[in-house]
One Martini backbone bead per residue (centre of mass of N, CA, C, O) as a GRO file, in nm:
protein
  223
    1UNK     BB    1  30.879  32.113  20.909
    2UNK     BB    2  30.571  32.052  20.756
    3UNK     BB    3  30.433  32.132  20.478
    4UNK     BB    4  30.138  32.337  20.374
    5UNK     BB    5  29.934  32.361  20.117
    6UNK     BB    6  29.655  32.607  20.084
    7UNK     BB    7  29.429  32.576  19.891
    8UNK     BB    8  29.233  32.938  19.885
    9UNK     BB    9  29.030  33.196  19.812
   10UNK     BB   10  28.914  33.250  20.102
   11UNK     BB   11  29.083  33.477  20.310
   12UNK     BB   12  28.959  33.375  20.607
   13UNK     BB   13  29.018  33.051  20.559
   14UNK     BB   14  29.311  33.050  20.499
   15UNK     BB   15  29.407  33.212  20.748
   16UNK     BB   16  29.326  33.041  20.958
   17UNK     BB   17  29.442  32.784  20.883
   18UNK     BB   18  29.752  32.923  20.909
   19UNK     BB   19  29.744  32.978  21.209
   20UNK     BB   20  29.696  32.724  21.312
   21UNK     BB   21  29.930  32.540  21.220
   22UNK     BB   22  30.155  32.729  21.289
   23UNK     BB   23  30.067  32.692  21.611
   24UNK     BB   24  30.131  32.337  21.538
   25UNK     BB   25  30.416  32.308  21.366
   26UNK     BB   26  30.370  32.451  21.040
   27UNK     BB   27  30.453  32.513  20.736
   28UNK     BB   28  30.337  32.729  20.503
   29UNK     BB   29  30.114  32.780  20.197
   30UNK     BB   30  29.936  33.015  19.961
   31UNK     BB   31  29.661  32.918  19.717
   32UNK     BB   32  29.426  33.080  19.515
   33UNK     BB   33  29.462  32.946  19.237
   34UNK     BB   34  29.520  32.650  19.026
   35UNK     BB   35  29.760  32.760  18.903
   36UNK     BB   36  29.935  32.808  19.139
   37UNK     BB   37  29.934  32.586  19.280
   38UNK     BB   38  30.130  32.424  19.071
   39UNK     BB   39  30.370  32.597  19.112
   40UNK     BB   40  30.404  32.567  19.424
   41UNK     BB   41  30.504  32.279  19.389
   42UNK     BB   42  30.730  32.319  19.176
   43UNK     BB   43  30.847  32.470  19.415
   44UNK     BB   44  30.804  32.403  19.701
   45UNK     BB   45  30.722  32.085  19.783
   46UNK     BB   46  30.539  31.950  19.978
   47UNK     BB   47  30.365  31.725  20.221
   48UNK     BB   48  30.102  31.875  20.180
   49UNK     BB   49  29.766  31.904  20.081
   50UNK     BB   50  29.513  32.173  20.088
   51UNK     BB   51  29.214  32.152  19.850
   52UNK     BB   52  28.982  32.332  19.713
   53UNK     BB   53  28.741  32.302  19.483
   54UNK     BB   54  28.625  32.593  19.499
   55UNK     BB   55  28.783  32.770  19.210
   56UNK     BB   56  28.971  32.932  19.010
   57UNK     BB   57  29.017  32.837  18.697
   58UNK     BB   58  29.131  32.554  18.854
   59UNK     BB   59  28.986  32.317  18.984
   60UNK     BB   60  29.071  32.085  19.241
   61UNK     BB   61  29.047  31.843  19.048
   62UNK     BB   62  29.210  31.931  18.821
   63UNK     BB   63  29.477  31.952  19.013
   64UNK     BB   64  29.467  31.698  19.100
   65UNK     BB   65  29.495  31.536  18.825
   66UNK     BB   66  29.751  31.681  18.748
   67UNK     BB   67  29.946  31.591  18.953
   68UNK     BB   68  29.920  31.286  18.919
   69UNK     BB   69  30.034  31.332  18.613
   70UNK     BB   70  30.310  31.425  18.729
   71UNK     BB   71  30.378  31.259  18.998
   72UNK     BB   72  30.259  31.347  19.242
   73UNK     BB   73  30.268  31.213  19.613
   74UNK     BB   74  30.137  31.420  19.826
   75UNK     BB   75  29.931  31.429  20.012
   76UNK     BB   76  29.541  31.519  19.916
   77UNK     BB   77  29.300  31.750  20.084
   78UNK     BB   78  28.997  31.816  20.045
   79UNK     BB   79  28.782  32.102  20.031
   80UNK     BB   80  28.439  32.126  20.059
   81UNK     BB   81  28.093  32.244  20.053
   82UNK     BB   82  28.038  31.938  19.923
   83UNK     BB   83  27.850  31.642  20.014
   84UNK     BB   84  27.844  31.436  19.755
   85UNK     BB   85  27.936  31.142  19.708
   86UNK     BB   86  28.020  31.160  19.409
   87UNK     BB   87  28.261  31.388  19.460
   88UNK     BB   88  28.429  31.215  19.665
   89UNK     BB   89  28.464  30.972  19.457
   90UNK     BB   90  28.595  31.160  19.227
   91UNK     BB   91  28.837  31.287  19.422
   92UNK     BB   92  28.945  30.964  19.453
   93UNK     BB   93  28.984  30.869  19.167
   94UNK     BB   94  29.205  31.156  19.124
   95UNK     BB   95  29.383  31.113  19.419
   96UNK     BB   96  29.303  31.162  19.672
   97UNK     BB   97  29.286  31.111  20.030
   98UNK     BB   98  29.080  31.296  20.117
   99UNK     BB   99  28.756  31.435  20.283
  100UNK     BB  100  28.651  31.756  20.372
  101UNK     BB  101  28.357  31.921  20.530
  102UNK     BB  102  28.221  32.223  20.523
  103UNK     BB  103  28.253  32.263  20.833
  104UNK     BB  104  28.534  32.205  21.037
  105UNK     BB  105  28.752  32.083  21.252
  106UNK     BB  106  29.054  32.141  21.307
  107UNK     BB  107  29.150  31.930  21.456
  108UNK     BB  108  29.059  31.701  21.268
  109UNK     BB  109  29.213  31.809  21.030
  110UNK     BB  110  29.500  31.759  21.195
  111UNK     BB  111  29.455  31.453  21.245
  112UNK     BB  112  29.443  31.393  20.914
  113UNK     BB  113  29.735  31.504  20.855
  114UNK     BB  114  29.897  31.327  21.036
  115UNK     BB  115  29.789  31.071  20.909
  116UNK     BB  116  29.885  31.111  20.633
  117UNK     BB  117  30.249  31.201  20.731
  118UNK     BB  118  30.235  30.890  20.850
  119UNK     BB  119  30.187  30.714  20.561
  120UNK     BB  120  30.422  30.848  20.378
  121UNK     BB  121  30.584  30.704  20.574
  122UNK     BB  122  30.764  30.435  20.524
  123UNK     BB  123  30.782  30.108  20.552
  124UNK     BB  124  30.924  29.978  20.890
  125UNK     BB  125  30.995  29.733  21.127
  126UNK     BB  126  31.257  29.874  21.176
  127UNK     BB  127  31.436  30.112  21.422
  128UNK     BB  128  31.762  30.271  21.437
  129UNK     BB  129  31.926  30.403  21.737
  130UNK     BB  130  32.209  30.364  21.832
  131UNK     BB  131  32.157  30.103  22.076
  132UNK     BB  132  31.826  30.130  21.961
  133UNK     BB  133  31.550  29.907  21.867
  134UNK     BB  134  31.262  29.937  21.684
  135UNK     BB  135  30.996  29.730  21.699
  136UNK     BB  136  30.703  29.730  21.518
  137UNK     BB  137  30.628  29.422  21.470
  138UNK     BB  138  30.642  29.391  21.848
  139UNK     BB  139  30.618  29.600  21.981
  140UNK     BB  140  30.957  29.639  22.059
  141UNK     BB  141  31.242  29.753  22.300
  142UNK     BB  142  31.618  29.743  22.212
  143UNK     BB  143  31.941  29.715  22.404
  144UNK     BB  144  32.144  29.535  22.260
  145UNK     BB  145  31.899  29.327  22.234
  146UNK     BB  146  31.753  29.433  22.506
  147UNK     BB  147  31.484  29.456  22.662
  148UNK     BB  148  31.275  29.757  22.692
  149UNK     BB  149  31.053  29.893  22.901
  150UNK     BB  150  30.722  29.959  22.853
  151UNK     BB  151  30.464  30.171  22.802
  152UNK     BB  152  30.254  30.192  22.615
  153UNK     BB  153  30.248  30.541  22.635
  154UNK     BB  154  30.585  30.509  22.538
  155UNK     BB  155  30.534  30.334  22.257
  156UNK     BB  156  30.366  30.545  22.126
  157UNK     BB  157  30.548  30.793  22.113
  158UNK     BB  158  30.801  30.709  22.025
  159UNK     BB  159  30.700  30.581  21.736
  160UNK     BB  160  30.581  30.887  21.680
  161UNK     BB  161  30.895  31.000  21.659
  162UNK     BB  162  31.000  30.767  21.450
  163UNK     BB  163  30.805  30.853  21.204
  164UNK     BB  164  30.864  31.212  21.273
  165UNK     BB  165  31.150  31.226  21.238
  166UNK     BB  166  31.263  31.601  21.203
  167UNK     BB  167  31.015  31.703  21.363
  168UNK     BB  168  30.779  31.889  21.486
  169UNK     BB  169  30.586  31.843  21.789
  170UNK     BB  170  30.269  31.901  21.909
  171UNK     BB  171  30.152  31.801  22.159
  172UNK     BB  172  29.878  31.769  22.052
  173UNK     BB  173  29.971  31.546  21.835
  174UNK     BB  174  30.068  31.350  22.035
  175UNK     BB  175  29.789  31.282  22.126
  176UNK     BB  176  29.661  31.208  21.885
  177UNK     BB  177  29.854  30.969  21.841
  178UNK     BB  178  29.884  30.805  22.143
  179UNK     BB  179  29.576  30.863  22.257
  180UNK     BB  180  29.366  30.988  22.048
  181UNK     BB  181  29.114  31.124  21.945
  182UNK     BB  182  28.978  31.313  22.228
  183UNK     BB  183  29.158  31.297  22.427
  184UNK     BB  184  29.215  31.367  22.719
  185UNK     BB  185  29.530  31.565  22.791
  186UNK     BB  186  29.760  31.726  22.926
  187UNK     BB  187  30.078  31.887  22.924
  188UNK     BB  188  30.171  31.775  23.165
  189UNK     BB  189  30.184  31.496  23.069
  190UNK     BB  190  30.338  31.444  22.854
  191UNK     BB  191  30.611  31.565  22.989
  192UNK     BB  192  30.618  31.319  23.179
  193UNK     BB  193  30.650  31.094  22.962
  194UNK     BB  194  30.901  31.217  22.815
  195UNK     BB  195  31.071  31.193  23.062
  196UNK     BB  196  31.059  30.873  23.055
  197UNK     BB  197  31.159  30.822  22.861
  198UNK     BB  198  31.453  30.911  22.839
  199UNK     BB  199  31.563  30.757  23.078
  200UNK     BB  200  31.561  30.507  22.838
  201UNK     BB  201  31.740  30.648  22.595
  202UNK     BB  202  31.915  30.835  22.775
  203UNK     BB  203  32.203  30.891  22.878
  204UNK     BB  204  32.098  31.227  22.978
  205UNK     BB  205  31.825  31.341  23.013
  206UNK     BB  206  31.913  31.662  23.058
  207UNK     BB  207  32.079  31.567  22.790
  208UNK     BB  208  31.949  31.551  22.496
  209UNK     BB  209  31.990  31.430  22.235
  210UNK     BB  210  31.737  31.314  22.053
  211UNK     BB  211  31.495  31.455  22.280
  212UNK     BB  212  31.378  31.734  22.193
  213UNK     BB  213  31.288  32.054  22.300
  214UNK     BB  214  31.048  32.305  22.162
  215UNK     BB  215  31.010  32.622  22.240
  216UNK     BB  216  30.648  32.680  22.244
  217UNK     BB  217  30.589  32.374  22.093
  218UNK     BB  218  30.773  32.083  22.183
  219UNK     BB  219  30.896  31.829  21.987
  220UNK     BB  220  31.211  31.655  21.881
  221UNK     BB  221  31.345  31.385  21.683
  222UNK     BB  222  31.623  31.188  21.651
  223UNK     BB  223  31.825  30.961  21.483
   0.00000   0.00000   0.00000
């Protein structure tokens, strides 16, 4: 599961924050005040931050300014009820990559920390995985060289598998990469996709090598 920590000082935005990240398979961790935080990096490594802006000690700027001069590469999104163009400038000029203001959609939030923790994996053109290779740069799979058909969101699915490769993810992240955020899917048509592609990677899709469920959560793609 990808980690991420949350730094924020007031406990009931913290908890809610937790409860949410981690019902849709992330593993969480929370720092309250700007000096933790730092600690918290130092110990735990994170897969991305999210970063309230007012901190006590140090506040979420020193703490990103911090970070980034420590060579931390991590996303970085800070959280702030402060809406002035100028702060949103500074926290991106000093490392930040997104910027979200308080009140937020949870979901909102989720497909914006998935399109984060989606840039952070290195770009490659294509991907092999048994006698399977996808093509990033021509949307297409093949199979020992012949090409194997998709239909678009399969290839959407596929693609976000192999993007979040070793990843649990939540159908509902499934959901907001495949078909975009905002999109009607229920759980039951994801089921049936994933059913779709199956038959076309696995040796015998009732017993999945690569792309296993996870009860409970969702799906995780192995290579």
């Amino acid at each position: 599961m990808p980690k991420i920590l949350i730094v924020e000082d007031e406990p009931d935005v913290a908890f809610g924050l937790t409860e949410d990240l981690r019902r849709h398979g992330y593993e969480t961790d929370v720092a309250t005040d700007g000096e933790r935080a730092l600690r918290a990096v130092e110990s735990g490594r994170p897969d991305l931050i999210l970063l309230d802006v007012m901190l006590p000690k140090l506040d979420g700027f020193d703490v990103c300014r911090e970070l980034r001069r420590r060579g931390a590469a991590m996303p970085i999104i800070l959280l702030t009820a402060k809406a002035h163009e100028s702060e949103k400038v500074l926290g991106l000029e000093l490392g930040a990559d997104d910027y979200v203001t308080k009140p937020f959609s949870p979901r909102e939030l989720r497909a914006r920390i998935q399109a984060r923790l989606r840039q952070a994996v290195p770009d490659r053109s294509a991907v092999s995985f048994g006698s399977f290779t996808l093509d990033l740069a021509r949307a297409e799979l093949r199979c020992d060289g012949n090409p194997v058909s998709l239909t678009p969101s399969e290839y959407r699915l596929l693609k976000t598998f192999v993007e979040c490769a070793g990843r649990v993810l939540t159908r509902q992240q499934l959901i907001d990469a495949a078909w975009g955020h905002g999109t009607f899917i229920t759980d039951r048509a994801v089921d049936t996709h994933v059913w779709s592609l199956r038959k076309k990677i696995e040796p015998d899709p009732a017993v999945p090598c690569r792309l296993h469920a996870v009860r409970g959560i969702g799906y995780r793609f192995d290579l």
